[in-house]
C-alpha positions as CSV (number, residue, x, y, z in Angstrom):
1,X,22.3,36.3,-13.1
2,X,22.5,33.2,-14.7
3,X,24.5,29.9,-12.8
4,X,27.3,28.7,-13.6
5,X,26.1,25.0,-13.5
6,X,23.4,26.0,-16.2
7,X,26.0,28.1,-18.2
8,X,28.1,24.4,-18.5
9,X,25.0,22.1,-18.8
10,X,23.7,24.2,-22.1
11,X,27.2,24.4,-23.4
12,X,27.3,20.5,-23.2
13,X,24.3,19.8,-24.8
14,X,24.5,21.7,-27.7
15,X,28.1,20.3,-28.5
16,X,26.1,16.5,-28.0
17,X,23.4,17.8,-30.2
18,X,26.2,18.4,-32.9
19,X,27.9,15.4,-32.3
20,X,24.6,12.9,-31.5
21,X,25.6,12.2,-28.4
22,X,23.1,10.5,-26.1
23,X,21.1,12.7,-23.6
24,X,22.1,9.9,-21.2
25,X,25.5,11.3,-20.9
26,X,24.2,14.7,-20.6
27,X,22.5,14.2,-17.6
28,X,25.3,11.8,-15.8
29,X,27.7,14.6,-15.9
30,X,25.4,17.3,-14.7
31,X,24.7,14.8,-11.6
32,X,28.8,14.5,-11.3
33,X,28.9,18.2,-11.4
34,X,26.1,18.8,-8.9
35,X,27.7,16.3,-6.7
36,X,30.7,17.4,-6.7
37,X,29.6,21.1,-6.0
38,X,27.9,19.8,-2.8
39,X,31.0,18.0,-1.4
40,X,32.7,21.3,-1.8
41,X,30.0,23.4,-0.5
42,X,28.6,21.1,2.5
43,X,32.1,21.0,4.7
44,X,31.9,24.4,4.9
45,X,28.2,25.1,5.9
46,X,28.7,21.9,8.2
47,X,31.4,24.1,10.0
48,X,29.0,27.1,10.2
49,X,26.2,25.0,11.6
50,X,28.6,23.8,13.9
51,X,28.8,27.0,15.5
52,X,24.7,27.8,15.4
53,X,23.8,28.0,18.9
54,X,21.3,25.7,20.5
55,X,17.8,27.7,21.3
56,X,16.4,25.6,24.6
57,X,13.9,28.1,24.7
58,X,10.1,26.9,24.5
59,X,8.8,26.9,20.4
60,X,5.6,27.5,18.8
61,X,3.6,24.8,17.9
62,X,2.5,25.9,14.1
63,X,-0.1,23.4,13.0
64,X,0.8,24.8,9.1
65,X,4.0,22.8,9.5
66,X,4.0,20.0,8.1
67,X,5.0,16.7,10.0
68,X,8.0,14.6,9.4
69,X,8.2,11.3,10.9
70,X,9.2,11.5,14.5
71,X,12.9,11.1,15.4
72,X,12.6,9.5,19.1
73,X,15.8,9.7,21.5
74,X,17.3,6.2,19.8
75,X,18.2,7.9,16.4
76,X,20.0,10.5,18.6
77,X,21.4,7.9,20.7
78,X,23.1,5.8,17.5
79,X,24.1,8.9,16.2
80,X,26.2,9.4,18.6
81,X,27.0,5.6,19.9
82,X,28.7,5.1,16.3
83,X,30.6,8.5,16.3
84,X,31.6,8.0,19.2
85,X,33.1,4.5,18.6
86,X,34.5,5.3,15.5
87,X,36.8,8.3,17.3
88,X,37.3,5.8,20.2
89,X,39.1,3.3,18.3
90,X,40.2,4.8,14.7
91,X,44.5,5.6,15.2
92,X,44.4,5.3,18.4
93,X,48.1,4.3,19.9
94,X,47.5,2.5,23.2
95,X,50.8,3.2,26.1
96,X,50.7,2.3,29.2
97,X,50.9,5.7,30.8
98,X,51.4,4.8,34.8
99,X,54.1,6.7,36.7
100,X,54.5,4.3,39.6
101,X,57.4,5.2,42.0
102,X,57.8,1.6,43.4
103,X,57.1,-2.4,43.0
104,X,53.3,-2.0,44.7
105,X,52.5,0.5,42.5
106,X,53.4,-1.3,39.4
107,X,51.5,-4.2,41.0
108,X,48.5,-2.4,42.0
109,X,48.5,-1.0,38.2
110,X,48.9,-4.1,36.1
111,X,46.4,-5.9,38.2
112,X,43.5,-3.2,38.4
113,X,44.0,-2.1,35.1
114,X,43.1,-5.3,33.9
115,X,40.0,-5.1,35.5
116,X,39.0,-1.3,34.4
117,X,37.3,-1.2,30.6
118,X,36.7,1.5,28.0
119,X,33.0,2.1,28.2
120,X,32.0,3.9,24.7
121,X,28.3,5.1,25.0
122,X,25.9,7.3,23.0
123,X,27.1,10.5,25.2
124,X,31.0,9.4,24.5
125,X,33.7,6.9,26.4
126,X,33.9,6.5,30.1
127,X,35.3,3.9,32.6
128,X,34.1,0.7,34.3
129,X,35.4,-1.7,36.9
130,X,34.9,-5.3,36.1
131,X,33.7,-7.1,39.5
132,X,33.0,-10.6,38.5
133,X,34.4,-13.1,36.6
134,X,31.2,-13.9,34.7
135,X,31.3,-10.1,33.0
136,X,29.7,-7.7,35.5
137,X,30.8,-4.0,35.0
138,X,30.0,-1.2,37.7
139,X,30.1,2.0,35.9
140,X,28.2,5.5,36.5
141,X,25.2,6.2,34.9
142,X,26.6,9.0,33.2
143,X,28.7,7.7,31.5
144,X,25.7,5.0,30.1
145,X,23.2,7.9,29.6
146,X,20.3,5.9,28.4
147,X,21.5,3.5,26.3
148,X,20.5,-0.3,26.3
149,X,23.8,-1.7,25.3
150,X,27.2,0.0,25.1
151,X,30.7,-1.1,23.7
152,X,33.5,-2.2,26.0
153,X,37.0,-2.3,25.3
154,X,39.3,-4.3,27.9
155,X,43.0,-3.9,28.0
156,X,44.5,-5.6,25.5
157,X,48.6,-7.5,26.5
158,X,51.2,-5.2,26.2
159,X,52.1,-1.7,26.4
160,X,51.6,-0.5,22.6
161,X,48.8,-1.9,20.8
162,X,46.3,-0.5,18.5
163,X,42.1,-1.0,19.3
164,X,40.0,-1.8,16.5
165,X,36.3,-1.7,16.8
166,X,36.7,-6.2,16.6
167,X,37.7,-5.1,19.7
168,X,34.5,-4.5,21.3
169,X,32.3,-6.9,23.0
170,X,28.5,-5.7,23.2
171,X,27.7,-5.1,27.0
172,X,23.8,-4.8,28.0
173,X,22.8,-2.1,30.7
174,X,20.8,-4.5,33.5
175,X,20.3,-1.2,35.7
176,X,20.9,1.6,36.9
177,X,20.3,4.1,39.9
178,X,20.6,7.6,38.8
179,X,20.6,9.2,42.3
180,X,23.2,7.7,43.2
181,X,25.4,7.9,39.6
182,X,25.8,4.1,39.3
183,X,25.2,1.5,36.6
184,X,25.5,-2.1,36.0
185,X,26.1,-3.6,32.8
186,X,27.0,-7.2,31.8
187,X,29.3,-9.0,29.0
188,X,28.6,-12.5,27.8
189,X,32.4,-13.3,28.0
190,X,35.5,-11.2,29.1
191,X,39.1,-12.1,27.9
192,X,41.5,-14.4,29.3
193,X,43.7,-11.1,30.8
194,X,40.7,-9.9,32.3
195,X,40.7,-10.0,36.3
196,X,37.8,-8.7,38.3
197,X,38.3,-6.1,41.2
198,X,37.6,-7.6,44.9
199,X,35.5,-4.8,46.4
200,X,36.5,-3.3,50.2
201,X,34.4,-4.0,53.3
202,X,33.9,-0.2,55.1
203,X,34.9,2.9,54.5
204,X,38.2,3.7,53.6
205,X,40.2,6.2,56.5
206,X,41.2,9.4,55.9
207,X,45.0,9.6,54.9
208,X,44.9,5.9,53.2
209,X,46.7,5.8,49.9
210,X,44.0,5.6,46.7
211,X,44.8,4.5,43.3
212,X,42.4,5.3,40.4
213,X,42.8,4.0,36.8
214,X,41.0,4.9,33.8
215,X,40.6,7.5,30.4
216,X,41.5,11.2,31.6
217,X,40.4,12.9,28.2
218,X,40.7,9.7,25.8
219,X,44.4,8.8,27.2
220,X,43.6,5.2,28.1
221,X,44.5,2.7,31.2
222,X,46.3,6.1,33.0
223,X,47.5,5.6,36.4
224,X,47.3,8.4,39.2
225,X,47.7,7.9,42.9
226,X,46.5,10.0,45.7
227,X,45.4,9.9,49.2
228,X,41.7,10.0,50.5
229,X,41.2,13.6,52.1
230,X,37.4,12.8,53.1
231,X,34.2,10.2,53.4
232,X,31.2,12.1,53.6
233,X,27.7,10.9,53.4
234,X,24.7,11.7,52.5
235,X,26.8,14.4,49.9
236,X,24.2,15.5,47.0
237,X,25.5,17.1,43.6
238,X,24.5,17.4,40.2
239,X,25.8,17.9,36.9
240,X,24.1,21.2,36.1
241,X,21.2,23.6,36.8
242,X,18.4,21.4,34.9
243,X,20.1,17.8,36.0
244,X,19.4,15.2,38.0
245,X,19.8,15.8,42.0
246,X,22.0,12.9,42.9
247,X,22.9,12.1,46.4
248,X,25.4,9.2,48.0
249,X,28.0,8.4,50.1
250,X,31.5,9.5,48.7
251,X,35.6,9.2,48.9
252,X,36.8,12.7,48.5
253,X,40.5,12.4,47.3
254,X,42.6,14.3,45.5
255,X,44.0,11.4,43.3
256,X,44.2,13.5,40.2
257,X,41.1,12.6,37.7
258,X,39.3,14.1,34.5
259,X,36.7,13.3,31.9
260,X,36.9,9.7,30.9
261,X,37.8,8.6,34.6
262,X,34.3,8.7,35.3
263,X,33.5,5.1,36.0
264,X,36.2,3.8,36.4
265,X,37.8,2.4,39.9
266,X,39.4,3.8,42.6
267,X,40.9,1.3,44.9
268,X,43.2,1.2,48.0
269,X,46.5,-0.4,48.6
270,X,45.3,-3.8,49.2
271,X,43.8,-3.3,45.6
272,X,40.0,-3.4,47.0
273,X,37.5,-1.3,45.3
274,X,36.8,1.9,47.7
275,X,34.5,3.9,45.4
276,X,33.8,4.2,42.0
277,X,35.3,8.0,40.3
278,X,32.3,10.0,39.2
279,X,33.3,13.8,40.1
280,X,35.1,16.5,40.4
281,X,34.2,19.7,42.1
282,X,34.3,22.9,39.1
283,X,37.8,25.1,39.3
284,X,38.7,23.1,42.0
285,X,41.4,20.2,40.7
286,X,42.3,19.0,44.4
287,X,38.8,18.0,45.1
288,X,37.2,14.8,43.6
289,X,34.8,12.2,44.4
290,X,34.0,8.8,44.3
291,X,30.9,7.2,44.7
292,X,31.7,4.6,48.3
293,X,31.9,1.3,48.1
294,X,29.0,0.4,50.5
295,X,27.0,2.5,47.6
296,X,27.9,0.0,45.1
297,X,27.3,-2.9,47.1
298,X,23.8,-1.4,47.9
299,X,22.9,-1.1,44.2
300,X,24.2,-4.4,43.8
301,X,21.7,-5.4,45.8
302,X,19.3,-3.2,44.6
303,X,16.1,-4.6,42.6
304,X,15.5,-3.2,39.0
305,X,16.4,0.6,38.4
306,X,16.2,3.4,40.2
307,X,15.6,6.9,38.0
308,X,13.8,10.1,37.7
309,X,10.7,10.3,36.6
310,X,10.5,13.8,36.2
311,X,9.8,14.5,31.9
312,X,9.5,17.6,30.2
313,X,6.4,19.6,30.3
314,X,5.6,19.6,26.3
315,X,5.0,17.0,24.5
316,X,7.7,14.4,25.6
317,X,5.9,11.7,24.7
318,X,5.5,12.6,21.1
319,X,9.3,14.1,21.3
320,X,8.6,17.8,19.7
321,X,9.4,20.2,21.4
322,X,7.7,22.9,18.5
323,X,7.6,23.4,15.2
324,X,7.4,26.6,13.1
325,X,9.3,28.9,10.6
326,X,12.5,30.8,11.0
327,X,14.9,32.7,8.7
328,X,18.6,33.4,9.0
329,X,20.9,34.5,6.2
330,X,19.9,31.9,3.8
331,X,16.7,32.6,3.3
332,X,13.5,31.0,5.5
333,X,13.0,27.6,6.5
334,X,10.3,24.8,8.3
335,X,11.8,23.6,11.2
336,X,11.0,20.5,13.8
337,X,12.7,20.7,17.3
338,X,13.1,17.8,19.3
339,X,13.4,16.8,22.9
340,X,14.4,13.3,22.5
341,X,15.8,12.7,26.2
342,X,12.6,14.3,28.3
343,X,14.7,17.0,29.6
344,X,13.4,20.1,28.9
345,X,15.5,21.6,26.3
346,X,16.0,20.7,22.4
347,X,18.8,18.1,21.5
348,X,17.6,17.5,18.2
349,X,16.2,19.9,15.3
350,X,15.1,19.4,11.8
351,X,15.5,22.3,9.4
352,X,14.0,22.5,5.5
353,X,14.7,25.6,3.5
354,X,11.5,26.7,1.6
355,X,14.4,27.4,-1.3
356,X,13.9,23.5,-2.1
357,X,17.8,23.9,-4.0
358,X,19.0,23.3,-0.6
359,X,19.2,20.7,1.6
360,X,17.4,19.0,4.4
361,X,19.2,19.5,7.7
362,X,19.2,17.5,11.0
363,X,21.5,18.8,13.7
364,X,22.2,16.7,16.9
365,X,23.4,17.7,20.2
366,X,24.6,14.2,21.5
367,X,25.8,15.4,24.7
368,X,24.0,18.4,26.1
369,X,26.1,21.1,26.0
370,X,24.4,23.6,24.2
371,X,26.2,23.1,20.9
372,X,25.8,20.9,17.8
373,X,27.7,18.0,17.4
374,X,26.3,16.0,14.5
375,X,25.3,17.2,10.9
376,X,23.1,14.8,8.6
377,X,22.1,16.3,5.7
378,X,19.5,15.0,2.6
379,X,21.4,16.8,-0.1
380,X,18.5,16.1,-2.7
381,X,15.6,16.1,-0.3
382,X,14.1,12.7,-1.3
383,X,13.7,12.0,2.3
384,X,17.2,9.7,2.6
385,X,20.0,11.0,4.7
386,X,23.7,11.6,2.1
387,X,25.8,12.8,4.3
388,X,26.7,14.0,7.9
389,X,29.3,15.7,10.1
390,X,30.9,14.5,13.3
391,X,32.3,17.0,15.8
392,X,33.1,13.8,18.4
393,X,35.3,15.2,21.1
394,X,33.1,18.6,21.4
395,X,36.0,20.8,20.3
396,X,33.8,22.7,17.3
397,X,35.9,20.8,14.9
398,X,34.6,18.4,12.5
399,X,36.5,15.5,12.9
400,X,34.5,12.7,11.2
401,X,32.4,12.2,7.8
402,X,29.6,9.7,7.7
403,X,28.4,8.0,4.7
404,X,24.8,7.0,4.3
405,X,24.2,4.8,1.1
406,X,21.4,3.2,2.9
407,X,20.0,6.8,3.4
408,X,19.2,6.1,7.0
409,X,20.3,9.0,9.5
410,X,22.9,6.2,11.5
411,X,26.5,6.2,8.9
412,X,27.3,3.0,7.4
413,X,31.3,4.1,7.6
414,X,33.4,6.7,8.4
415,X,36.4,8.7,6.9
416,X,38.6,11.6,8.3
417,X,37.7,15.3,7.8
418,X,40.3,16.9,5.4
C-alpha cells in the first residue's frame, strides 16, 4: 500500500514541474506536512507509553548494541526539577486555607506559615521550615532526593496571590542525613515577610496541642491542628521494600497530613518547632510522624552528610543497567536501560526502533513508582531531543509539553496538554 504522504508529495511535484515551481518549495511543505503528522501522532503514543510498565527486572548486556552516550542521574534529575517547577507555579491560585477556631490559632498560623517554604525538587514539591534568619531551611531528605540545589517558594503577603517561577530563590543542599529523613539547605537571602521558627528544648508531652503547616497534595500554606498521641524513639521505617532503612526519634500525632507536608514544620502552642512531618503510617490516616526536634538539633550539629552507601550491583557506576533488543506491537527495537540513582531498578530507558521512520524514545521515571512519567522523543533521529511529555503529578495524564529547540533532553519552555 502506498502512503498517503507520498501519494500528496508526487501530486505536488508534478503540478510544480508544470508550473516551474522551485524544488525548494517542494520540499518545505513535505517537512510542514511531516511535522504536522508527528504532532498529531506523538500525543497519542506519548499516552500509550505512559501506561508501559516499568521492567526492574535484571537485563542482558548485548555487546551487539550499540552505545549511546551515557545519561547519568542529573539528566533525570532536571528532567524532572523543571517539570516539576513548571506545574508548581503555572495557574496556580494561592488561598490561605487555615480553619483556626480562635485568636492563637490565627496567630500560630500567620506566624509559622511565614516561616514554612515550597520546596520544588527533582522528585516533586515538599515543605521546609526556615530556622535562621540568614536562610537556613530544615527539610527531609525526601523531599530533596539527590539534588544539589532546589527551588523555594516563601509565602508571598496576602491571602490570594499567584507564584510565578520569578518567585523562586535557588537554595543549595549543604547536607543531609538519610537515616534519619532530614536535610539542610541554605538561601542567600529570604524576604522581608520571612520569619524563622524558634525550635523547642525536649520532647513534647503526650496530649500537647501540635500545629503543622505545609502542601497536602499541592494545596499550599494549609493549616491542620492536632494533638501529639506519642514520642517514641529509636522508631525505624522506610519508604518501601528496596528503600532506605531510616531510624529516629519521632512525634506521633494525628494532626491531619499528606503528600507535600513532608518537610514542613510541626510546632506546639508556644510556636516552637517539635518535629519536622515526614510520615504517615499506610491505610492508617490517624497515625503520622514527625521526625523530633532533638533529631534536628543533632543533624544540625552533625558534620557533613550522613547516607547509604549501599549501590546497585550492576554497573552503577557506568549507569546501565542492560542493553539489548525487544519487540512489542510496533515492530523491534535497540534499547539502553538505566539505573541513574544506584538503586537497583531502572528509572531511565532509551528505546530505538530498527524501523528508522520512527522515533527515538527516552522514557523517565522521576519518582520511582514504577510508572513513566516523562517522554522525550528525537522525532528525526539526528541525535537532538524535539519533543517530550510531562505526566507531573503521577496521575497517568499528560499534563505538560516540553519544547526542545536546543535539542537537549532538559525543555526550554512549557505549554499545556490539549
Amino acid at each position: 500500500m502506498i502512503p498517503k504522504i507520498y501519494l500528496i508529495v508526487k501530486s505536488k511535484v508534478l503540478k510544480m514541474k508544470k508550473n516551474k515551481i522551485s524544488l525548494v518549495a517542494l520540499f518545505s511543505a513535505a517537512s510542514v506536512m511531516t511535522n504536522q503528522c508527528w504532532a498529531a501522532n506523538t500525543m497519542e503514543e506519548a499516552r500509550a507509553l505512559l501506561n508501559k510498565p516499568v521492567n526492574i527486572e535484571s537485563q542482558a548486556l548485548d555487546p551487539n548494541i550499540s552505545n549511546v552516550t551515557t545519561i547519568n542521574q542529573n539528566t533525570v534529575q532536571a528532567i524532572g526539577y523543571e517539570a516539576n517547577l513548571n506545574h508548581a507555579v503555572k495557574d496556580v491560585k494561592l488561598t490561605t486555607t487555615s480553619k483556626a477556631r480562635g485568636a492563637m490559632e490565627v496567630a500560630i498560623y500567620d506566624q509559622i506559615s511565614a516561616g514554612t517554604v515550597l520546596i520544588v525538587a527533582g522528585d516533586g514539591l515538599g515543605s521546609g521550615a526556615l530556622i535562621t534568619e540568614n536562610g537556613y531551611i530544615i527539610t527531609n531528605q525526601h523531599v530533596v532526593g539527590k539534588a544539589k540545589e532546589v527551588a523555594i517558594f516563601f509565602k508571598p503577603v496576602g491571602n490570594s496571590v499567584n507564584l510565578s517561577k520569578k518567585d523562586a530563590i535557588i537554595g543549595t543542599v549543604v547536607k543531609v542525613n538519610e537515616f534519619k529523613d532530614l536535610a539542610l539547605v541554605k538561601v542567600n537571602s529570604t524576604p522581608p515577610s520571612a520569619r524563622p521558627i524558634a525550635i523547642t528544648n525536649g520532647s513534647p508531652k503526650v496530649g500537647e496541642d501540635a500545629h503543622a503547616i505545609g502542601h497536602p497534595k499541592g494545596e499550599f500554606w494549609t493549616y491542620t491542628r492536632g494533638y501529639v498521641s506519642a514520642v517514641r524513639d529509636n522508631y525505624k521505617w522506610s519508604e518501601g521494600k528496596n528503600s532506605i532503612k531510616r531510624e529516629a526519634k519521632v512525634v506521633q500525632t494525628q494532626t491531619p497530613i499528606n503528600p507535600g507536608n513532608s518537610g514542613g514544620p510541626l510546632v506546639d502552642d508556644e510556636r516552637k518547632l517539635i518535629g519536622i512531618n515526614s510520615f504517615i503510617a499506610p491505610n492508617s490516616p490517624g497515625l503520622n510522624y514527625a521526625v523530633s526536634a532533638d533529631d534536628v538539633k543533632q543533624f544540625i550539629a552533625q558534620e557533613g552528610s550522613i547516607t547509604n552507601t549501599a549501590v546497585s550491583k550492576q554497573n552503577c557506576g557506568d549507569n546501565i543497567f542492560g542493553k539489548g533488543r525487544d519487540k512489542d506491537k510496533d515492530g523491534p527495537y535497540e534499547y539502553i536501560a538505566y539505573d541513574t540513582k544506584c538503586t537497583g531498578k531502572i528509572d531511565m530507558l532509551w528505546e530505538a526502533p530498527i524501523d528508522k521512520s520512527k522515533p527515538i524514545i527516552l522514557l523517565v521515571d522521576t519518582n520511582d513508582d514504577g510508572k513513566w512519567d516523562v517522554i522525550v522523543m528525537d522525532l528525526n533521529r539526528d541525535g537532538k531531543w524535539d519533543i517530550s511529555y510531562h505526566d507531573t503529578n503521577h496521575d497517568g495524564k499528560i499534563d505538560l509539553v516540553g519544547k526542545h529547540p536546543d535539542g537537549k533532553p532538559v525543555p526550554t519552555s512549557f505549554e499545556k496538554a490539549s
